[in-house]
SEFIZA-3560 file (N, C-alpha, C; in Angstrom, 3 decimals):
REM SEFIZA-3560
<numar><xx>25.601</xx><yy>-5.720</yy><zz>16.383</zz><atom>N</atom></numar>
<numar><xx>25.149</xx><yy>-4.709</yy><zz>15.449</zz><atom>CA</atom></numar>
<numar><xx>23.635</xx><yy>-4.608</yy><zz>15.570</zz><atom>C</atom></numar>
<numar><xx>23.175</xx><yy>-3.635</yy><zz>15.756</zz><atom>N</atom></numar>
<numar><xx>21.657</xx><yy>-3.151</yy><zz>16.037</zz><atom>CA</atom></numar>
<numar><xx>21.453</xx><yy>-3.015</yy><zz>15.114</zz><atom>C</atom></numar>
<numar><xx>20.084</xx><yy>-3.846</yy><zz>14.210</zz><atom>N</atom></numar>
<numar><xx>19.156</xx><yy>-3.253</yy><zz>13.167</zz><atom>CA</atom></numar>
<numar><xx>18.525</xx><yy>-2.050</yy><zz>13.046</zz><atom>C</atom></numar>
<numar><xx>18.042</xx><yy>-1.167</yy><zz>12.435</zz><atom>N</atom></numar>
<numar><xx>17.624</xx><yy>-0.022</yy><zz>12.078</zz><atom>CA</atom></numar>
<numar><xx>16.363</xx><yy>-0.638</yy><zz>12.398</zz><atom>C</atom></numar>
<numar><xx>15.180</xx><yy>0.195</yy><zz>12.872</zz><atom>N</atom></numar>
<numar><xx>14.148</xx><yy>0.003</yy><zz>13.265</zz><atom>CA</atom></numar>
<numar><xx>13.382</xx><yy>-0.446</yy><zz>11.426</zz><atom>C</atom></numar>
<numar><xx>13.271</xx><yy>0.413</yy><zz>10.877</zz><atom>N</atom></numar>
<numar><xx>12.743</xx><yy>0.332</yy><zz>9.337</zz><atom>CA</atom></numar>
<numar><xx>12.997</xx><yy>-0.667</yy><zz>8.972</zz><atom>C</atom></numar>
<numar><xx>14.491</xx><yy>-1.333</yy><zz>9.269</zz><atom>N</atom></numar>
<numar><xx>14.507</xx><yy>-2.537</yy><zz>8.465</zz><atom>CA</atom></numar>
<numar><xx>14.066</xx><yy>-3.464</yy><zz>9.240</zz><atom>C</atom></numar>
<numar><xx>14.236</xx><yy>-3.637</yy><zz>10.560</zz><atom>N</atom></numar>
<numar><xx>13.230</xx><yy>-4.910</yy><zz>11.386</zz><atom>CA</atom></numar>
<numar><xx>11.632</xx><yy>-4.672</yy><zz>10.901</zz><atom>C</atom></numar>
<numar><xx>11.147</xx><yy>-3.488</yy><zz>10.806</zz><atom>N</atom></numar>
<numar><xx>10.138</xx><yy>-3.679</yy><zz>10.394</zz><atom>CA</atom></numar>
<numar><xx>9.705</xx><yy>-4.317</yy><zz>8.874</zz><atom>C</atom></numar>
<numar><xx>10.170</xx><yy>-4.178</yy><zz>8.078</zz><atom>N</atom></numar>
<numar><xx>10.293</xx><yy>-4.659</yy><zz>6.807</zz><atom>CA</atom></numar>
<numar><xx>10.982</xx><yy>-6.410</yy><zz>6.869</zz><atom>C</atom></numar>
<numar><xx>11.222</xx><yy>-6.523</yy><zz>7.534</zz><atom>N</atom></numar>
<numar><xx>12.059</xx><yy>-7.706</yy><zz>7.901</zz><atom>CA</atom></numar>
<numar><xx>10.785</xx><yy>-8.627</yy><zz>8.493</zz><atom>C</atom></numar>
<numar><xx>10.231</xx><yy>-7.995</yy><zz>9.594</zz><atom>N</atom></numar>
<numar><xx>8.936</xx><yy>-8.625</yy><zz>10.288</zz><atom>CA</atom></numar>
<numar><xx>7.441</xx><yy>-8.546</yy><zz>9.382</zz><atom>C</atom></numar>
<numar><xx>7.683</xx><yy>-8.167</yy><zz>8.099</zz><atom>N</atom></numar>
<numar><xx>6.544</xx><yy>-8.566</yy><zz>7.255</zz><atom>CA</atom></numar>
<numar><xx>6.729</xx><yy>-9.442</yy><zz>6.403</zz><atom>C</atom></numar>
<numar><xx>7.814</xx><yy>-10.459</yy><zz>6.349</zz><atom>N</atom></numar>
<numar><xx>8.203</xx><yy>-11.460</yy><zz>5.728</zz><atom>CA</atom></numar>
<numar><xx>7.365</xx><yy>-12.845</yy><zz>7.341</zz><atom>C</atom></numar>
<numar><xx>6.591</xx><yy>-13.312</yy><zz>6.310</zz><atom>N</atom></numar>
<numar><xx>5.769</xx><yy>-14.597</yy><zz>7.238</zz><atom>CA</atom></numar>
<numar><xx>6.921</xx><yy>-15.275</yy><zz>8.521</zz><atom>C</atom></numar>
<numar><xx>8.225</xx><yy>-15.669</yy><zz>7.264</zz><atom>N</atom></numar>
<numar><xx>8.478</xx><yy>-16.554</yy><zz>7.540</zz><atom>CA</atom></numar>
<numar><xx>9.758</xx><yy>-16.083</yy><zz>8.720</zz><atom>C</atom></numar>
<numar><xx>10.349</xx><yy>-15.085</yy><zz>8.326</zz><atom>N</atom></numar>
<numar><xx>11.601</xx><yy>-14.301</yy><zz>9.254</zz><atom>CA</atom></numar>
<numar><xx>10.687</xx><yy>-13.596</yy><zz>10.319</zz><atom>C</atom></numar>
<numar><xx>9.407</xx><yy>-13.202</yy><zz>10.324</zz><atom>N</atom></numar>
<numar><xx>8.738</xx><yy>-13.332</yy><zz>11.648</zz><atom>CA</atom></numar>
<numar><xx>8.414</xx><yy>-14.232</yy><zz>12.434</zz><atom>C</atom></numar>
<numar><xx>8.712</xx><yy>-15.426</yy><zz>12.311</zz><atom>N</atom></numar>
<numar><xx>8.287</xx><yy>-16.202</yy><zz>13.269</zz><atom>CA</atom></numar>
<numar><xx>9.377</xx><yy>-16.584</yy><zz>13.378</zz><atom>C</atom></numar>
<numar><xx>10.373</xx><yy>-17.001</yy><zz>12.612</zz><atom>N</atom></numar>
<numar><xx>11.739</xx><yy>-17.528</yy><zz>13.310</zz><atom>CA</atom></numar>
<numar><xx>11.904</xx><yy>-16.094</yy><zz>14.266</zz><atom>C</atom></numar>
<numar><xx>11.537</xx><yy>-14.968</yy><zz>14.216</zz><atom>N</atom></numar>
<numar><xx>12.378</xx><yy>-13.929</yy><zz>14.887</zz><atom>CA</atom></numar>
<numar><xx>11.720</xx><yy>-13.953</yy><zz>16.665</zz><atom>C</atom></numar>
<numar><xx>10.538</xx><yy>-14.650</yy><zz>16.376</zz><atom>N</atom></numar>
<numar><xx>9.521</xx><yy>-15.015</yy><zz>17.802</zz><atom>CA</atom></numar>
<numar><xx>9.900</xx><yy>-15.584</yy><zz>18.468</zz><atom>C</atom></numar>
<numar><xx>10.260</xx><yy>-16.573</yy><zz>17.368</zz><atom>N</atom></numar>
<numar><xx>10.818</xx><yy>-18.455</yy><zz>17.942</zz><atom>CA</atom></numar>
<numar><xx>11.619</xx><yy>-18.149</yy><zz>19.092</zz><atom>C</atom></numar>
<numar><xx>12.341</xx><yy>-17.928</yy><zz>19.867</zz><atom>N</atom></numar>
<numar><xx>13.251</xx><yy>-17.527</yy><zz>20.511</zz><atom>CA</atom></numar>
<numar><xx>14.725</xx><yy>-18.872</yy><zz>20.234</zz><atom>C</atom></numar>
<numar><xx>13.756</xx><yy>-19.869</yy><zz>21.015</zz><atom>N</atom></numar>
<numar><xx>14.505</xx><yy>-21.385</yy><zz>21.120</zz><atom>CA</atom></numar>
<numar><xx>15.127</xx><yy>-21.637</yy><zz>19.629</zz><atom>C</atom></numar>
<numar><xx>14.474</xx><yy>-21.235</yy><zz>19.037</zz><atom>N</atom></numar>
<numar><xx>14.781</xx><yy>-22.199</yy><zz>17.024</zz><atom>CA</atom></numar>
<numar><xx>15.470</xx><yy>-20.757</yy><zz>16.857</zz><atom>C</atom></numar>
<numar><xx>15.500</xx><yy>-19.989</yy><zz>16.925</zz><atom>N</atom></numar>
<numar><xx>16.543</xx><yy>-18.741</yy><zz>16.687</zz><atom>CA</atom></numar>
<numar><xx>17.819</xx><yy>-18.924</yy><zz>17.229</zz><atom>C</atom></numar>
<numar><xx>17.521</xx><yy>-19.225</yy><zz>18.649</zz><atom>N</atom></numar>
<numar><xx>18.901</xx><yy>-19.654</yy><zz>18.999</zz><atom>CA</atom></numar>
<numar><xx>19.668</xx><yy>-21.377</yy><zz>18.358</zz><atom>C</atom></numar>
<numar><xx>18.580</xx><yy>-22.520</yy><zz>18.009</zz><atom>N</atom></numar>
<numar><xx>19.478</xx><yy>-23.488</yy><zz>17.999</zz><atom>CA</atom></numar>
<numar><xx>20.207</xx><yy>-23.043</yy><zz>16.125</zz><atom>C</atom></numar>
<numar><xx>19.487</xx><yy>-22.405</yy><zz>15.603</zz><atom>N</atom></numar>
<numar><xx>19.760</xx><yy>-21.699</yy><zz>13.925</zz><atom>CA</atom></numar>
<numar><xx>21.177</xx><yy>-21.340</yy><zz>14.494</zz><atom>C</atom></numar>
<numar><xx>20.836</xx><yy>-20.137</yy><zz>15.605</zz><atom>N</atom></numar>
<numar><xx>22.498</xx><yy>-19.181</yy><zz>15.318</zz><atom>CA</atom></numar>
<numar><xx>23.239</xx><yy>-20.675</yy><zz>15.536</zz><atom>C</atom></numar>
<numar><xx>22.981</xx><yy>-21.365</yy><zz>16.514</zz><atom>N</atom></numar>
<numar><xx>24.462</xx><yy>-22.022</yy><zz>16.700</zz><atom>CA</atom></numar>
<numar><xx>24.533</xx><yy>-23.506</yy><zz>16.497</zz><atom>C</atom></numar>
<numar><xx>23.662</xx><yy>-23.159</yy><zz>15.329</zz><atom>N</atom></numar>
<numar><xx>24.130</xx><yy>-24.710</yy><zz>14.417</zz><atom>CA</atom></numar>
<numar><xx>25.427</xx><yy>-25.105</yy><zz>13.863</zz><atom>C</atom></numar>
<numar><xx>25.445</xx><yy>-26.169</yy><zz>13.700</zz><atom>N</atom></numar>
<numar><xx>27.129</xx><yy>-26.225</yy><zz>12.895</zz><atom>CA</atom></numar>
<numar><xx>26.893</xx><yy>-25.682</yy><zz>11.363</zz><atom>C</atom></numar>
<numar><xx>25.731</xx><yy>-25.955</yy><zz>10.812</zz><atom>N</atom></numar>
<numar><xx>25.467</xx><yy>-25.276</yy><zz>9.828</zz><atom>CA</atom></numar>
<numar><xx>25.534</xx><yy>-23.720</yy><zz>9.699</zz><atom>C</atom></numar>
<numar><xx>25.260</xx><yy>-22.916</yy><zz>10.358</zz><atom>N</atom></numar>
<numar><xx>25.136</xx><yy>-21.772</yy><zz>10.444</zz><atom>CA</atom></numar>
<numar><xx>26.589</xx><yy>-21.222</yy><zz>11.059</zz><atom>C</atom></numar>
<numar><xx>27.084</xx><yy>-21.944</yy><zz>11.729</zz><atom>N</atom></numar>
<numar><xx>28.446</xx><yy>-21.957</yy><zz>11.612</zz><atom>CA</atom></numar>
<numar><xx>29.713</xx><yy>-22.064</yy><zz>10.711</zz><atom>C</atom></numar>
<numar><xx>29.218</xx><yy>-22.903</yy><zz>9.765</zz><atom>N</atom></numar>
<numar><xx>29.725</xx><yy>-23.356</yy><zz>8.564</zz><atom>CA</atom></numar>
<numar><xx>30.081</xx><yy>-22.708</yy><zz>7.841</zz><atom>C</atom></numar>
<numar><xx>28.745</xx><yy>-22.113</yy><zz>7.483</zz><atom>N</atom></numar>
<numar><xx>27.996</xx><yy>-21.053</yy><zz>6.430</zz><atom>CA</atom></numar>
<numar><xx>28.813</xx><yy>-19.878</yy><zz>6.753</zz><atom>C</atom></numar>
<numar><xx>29.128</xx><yy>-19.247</yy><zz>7.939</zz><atom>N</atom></numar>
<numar><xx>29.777</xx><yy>-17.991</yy><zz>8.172</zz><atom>CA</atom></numar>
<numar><xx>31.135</xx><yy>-18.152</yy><zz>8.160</zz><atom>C</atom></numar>
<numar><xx>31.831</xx><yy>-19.448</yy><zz>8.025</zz><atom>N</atom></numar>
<numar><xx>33.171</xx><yy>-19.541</yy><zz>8.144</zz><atom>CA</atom></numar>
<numar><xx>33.287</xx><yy>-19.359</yy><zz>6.411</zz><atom>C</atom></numar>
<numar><xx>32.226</xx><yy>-20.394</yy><zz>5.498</zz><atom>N</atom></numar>
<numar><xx>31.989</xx><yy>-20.066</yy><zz>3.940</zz><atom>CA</atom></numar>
<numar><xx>31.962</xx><yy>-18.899</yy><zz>3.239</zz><atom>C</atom></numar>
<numar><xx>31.262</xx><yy>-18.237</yy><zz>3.859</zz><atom>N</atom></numar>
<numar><xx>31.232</xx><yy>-16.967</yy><zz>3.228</zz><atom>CA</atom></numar>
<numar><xx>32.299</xx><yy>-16.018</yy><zz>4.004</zz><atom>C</atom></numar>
<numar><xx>33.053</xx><yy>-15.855</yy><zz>5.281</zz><atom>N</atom></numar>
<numar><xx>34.185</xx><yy>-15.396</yy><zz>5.051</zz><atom>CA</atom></numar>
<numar><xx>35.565</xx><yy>-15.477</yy><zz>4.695</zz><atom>C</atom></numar>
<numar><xx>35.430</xx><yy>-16.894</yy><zz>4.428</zz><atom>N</atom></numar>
<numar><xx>36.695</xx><yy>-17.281</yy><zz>3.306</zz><atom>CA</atom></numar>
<numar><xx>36.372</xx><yy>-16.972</yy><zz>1.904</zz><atom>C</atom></numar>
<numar><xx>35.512</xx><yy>-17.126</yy><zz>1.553</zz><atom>N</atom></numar>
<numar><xx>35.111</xx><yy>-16.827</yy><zz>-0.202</zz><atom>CA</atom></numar>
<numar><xx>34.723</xx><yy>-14.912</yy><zz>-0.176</zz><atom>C</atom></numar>
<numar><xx>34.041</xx><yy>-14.423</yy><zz>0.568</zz><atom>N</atom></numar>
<numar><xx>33.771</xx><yy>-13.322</yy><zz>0.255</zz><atom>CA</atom></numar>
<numar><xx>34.123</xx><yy>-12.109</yy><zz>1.285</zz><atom>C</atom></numar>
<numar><xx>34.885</xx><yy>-12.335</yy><zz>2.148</zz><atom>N</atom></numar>
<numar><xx>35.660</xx><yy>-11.638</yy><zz>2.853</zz><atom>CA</atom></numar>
<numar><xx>35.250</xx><yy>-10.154</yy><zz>3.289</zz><atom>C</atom></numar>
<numar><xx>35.863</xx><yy>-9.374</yy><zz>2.541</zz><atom>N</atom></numar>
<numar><xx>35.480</xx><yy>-7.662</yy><zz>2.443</zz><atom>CA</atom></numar>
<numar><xx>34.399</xx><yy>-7.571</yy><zz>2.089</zz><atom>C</atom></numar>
<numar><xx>33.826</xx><yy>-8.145</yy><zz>1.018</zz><atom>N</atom></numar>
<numar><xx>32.247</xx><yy>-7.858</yy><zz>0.243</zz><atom>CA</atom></numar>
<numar><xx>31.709</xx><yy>-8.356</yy><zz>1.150</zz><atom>C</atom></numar>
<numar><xx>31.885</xx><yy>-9.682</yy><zz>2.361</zz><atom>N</atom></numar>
<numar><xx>30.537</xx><yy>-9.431</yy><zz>3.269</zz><atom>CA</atom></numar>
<numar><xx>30.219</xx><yy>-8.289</yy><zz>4.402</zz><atom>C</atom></numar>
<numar><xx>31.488</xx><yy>-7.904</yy><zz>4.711</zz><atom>N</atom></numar>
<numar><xx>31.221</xx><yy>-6.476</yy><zz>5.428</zz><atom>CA</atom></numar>
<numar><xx>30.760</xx><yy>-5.373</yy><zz>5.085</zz><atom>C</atom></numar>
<numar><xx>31.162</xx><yy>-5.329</yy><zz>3.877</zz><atom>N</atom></numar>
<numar><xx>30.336</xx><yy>-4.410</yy><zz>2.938</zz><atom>CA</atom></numar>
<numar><xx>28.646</xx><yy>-4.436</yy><zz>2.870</zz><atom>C</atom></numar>
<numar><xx>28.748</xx><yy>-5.625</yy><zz>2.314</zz><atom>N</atom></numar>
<numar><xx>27.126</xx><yy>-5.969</yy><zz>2.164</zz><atom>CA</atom></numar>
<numar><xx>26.687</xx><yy>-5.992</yy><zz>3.694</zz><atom>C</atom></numar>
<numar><xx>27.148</xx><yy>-6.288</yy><zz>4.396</zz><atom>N</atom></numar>
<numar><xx>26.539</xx><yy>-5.980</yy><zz>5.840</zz><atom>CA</atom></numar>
<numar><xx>26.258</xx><yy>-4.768</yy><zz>6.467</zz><atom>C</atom></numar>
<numar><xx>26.784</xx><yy>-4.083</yy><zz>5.944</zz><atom>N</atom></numar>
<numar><xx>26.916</xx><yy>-2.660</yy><zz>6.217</zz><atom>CA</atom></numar>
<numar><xx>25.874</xx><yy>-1.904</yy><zz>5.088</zz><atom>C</atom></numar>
<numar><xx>26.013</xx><yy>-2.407</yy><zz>4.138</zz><atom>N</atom></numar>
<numar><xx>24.942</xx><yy>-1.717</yy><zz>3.120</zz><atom>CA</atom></numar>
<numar><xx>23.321</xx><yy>-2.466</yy><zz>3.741</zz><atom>C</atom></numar>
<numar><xx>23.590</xx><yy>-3.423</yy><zz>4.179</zz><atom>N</atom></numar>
<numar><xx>22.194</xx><yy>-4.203</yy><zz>4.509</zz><atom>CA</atom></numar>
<numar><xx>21.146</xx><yy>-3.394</yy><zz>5.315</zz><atom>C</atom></numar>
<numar><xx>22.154</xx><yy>-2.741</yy><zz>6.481</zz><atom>N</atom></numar>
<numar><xx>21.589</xx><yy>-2.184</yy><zz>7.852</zz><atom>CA</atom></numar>
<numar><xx>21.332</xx><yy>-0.685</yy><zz>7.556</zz><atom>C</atom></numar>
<numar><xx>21.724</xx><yy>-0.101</yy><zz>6.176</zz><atom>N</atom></numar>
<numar><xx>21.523</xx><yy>0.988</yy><zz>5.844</zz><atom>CA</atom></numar>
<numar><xx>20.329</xx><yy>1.154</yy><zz>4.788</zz><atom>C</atom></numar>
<numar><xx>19.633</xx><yy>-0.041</yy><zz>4.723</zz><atom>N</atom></numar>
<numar><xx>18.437</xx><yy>-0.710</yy><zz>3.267</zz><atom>CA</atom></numar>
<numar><xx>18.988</xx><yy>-0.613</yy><zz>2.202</zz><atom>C</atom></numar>
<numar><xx>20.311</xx><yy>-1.293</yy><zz>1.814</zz><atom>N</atom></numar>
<numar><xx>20.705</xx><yy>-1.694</yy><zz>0.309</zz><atom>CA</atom></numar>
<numar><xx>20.206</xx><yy>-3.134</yy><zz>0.156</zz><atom>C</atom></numar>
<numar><xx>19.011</xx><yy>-3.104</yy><zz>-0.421</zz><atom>N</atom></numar>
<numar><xx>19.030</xx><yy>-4.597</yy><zz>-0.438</zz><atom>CA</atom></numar>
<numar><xx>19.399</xx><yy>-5.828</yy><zz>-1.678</zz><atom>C</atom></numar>
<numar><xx>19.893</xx><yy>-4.563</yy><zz>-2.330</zz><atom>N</atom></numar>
<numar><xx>20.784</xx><yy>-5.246</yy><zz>-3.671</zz><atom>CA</atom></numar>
<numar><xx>22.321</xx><yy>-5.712</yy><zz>-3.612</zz><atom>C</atom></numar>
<numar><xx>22.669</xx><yy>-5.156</yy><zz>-2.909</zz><atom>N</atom></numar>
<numar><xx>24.475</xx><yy>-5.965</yy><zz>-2.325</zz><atom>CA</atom></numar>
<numar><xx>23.572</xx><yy>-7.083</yy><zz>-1.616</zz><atom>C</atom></numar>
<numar><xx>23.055</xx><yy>-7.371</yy><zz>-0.512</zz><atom>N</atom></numar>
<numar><xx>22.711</xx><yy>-8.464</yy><zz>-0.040</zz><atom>CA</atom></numar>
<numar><xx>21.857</xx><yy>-9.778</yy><zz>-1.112</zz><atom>C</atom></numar>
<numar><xx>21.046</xx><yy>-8.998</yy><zz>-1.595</zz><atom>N</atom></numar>
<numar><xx>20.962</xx><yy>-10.577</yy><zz>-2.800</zz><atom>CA</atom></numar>
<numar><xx>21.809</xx><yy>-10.897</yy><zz>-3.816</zz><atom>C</atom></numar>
<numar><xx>22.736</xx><yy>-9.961</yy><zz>-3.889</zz><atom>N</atom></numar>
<numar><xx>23.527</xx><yy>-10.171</yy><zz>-5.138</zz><atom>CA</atom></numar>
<numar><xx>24.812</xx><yy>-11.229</yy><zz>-4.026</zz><atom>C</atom></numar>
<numar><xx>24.695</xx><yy>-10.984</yy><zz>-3.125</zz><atom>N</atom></numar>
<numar><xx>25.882</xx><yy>-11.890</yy><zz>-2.215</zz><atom>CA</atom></numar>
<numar><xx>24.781</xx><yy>-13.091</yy><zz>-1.695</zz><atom>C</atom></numar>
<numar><xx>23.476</xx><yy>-12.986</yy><zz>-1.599</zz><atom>N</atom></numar>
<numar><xx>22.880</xx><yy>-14.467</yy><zz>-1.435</zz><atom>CA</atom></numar>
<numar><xx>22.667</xx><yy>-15.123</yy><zz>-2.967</zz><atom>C</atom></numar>
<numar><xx>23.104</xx><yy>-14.789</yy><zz>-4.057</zz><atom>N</atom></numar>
<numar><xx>22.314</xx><yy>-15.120</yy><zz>-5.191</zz><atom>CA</atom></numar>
<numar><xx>24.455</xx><yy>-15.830</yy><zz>-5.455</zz><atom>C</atom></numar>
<numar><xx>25.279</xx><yy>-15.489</yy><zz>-5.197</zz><atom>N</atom></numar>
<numar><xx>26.498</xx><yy>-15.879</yy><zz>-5.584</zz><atom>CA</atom></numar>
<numar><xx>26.293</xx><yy>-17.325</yy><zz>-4.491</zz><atom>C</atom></numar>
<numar><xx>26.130</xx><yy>-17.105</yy><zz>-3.051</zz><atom>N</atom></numar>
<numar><xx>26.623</xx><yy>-18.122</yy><zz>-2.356</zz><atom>CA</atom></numar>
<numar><xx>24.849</xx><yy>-19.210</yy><zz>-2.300</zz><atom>C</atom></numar>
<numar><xx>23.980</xx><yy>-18.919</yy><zz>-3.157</zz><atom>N</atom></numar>
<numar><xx>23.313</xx><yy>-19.998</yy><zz>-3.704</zz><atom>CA</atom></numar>
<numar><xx>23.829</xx><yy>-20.923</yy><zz>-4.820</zz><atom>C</atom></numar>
<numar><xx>24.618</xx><yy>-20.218</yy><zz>-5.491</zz><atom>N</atom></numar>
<numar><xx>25.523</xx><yy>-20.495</yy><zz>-6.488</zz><atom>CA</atom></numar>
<numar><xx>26.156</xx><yy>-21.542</yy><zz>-6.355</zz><atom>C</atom></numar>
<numar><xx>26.648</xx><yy>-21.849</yy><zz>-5.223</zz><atom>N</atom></numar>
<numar><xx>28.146</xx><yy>-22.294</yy><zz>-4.879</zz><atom>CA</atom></numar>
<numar><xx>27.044</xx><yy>-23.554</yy><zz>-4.823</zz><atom>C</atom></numar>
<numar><xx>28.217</xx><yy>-24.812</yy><zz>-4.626</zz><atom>N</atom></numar>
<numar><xx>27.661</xx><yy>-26.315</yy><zz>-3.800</zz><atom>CA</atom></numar>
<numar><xx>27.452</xx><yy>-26.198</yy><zz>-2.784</zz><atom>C</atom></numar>
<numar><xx>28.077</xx><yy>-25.935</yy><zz>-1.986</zz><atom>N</atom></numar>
<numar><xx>28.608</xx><yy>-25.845</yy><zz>-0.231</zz><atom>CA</atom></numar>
<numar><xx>27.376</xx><yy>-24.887</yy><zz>0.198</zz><atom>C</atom></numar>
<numar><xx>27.489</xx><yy>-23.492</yy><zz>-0.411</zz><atom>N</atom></numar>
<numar><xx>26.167</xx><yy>-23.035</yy><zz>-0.102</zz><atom>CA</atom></numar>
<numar><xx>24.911</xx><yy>-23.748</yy><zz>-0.163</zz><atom>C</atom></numar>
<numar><xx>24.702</xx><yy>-23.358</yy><zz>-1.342</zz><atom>N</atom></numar>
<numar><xx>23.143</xx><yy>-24.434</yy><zz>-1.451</zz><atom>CA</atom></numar>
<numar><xx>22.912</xx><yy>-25.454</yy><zz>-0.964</zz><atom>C</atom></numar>
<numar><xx>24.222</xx><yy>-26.382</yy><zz>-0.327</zz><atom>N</atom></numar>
<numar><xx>23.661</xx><yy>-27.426</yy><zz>0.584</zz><atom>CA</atom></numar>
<numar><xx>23.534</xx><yy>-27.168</yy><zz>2.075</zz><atom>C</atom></numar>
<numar><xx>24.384</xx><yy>-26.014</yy><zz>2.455</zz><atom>N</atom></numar>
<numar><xx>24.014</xx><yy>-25.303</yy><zz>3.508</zz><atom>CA</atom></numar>
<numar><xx>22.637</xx><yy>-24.676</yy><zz>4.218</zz><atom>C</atom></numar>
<numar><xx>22.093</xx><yy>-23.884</yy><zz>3.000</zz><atom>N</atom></numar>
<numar><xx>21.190</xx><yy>-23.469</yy><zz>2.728</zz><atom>CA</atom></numar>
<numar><xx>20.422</xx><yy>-23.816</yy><zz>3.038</zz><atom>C</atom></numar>
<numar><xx>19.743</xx><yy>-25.217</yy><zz>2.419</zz><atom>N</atom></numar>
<numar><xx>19.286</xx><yy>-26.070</yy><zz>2.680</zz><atom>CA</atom></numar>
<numar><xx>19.001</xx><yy>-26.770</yy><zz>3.622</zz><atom>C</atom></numar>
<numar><xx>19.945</xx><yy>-27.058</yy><zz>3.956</zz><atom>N</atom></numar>
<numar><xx>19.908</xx><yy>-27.600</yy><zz>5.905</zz><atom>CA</atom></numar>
<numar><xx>19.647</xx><yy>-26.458</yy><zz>7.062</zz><atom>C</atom></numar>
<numar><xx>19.668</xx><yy>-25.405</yy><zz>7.182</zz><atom>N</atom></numar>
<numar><xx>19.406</xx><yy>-24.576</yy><zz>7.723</zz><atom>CA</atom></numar>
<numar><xx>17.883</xx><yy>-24.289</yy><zz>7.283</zz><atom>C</atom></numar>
<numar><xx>17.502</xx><yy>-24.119</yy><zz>6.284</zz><atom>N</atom></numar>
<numar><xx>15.530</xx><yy>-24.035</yy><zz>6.182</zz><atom>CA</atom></numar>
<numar><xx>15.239</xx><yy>-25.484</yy><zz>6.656</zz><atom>C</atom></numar>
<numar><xx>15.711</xx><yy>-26.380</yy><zz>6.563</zz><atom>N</atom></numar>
<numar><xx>14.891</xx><yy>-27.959</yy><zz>7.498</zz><atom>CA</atom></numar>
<numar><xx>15.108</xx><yy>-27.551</yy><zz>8.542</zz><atom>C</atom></numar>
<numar><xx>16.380</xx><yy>-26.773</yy><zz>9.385</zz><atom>N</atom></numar>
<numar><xx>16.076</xx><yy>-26.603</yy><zz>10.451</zz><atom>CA</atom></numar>
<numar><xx>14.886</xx><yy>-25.596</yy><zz>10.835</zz><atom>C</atom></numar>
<numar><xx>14.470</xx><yy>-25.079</yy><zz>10.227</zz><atom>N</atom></numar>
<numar><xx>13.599</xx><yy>-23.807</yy><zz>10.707</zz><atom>CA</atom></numar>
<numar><xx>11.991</xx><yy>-24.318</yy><zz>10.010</zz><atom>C</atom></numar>
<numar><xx>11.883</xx><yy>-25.359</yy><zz>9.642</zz><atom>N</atom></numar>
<numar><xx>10.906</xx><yy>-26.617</yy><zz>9.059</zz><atom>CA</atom></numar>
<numar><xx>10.212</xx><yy>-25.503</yy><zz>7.600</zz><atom>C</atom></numar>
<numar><xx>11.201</xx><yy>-25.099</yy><zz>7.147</zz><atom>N</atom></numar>
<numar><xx>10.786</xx><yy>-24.873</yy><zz>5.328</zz><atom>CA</atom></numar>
<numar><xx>11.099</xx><yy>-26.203</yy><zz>5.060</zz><atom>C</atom></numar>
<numar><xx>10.358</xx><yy>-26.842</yy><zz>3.948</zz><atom>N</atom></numar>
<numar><xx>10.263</xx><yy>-27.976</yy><zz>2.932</zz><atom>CA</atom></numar>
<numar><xx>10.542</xx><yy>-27.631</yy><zz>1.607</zz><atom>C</atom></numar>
<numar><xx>11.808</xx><yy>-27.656</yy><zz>1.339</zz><atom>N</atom></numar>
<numar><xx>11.801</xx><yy>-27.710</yy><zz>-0.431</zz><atom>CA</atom></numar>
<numar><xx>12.281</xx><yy>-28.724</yy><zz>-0.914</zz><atom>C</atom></numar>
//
């Protein structure tokens, strides 16, 4: 799925999703972490249709289906510990 130019650009004024988007190497070991693996098997067992949805609203600039579906699967345990391990991988500290 090809991003809309507008939204990579809006996307690339976030500090931090610009440089993972540079990274090439840490972009790729992210996609194919077991975490990031995890995470997509998580959210299409729990949210199924609504993530296609929200994926589809994402690439069109809805950016309210997409936090309202990151603000549920912060929610969760499994998420947020997901979450979590995926920003250490990309060296956020919280």
């Amino acid at each position: 799925m090809k991003i809309p130019q507008s939204n990579l650009d809006e996307l690339m004024k976030d500090p931090k999703a610009a440089a993972l988007l540079k990274d090439q190497a840490l972009l790729q070991r992210v996609l194919q972490s077991p975490d990031t693996k995890r995470l997509m098997e998580t959210l299409s067992q729990k949210f199924g249709d609504q993530l296609q949805h929200t994926a589809q609203s994402a690439v069109h600039g809805d950016r309210q289906a997409l936090s309202s579906l990151a603000k549920q699967v912060m929610g969760s345990q499994e998420g947020a510990r997901l979450l979590q391990q995926l920003n250490q991988q990309t060296g956020e500290k919280k």
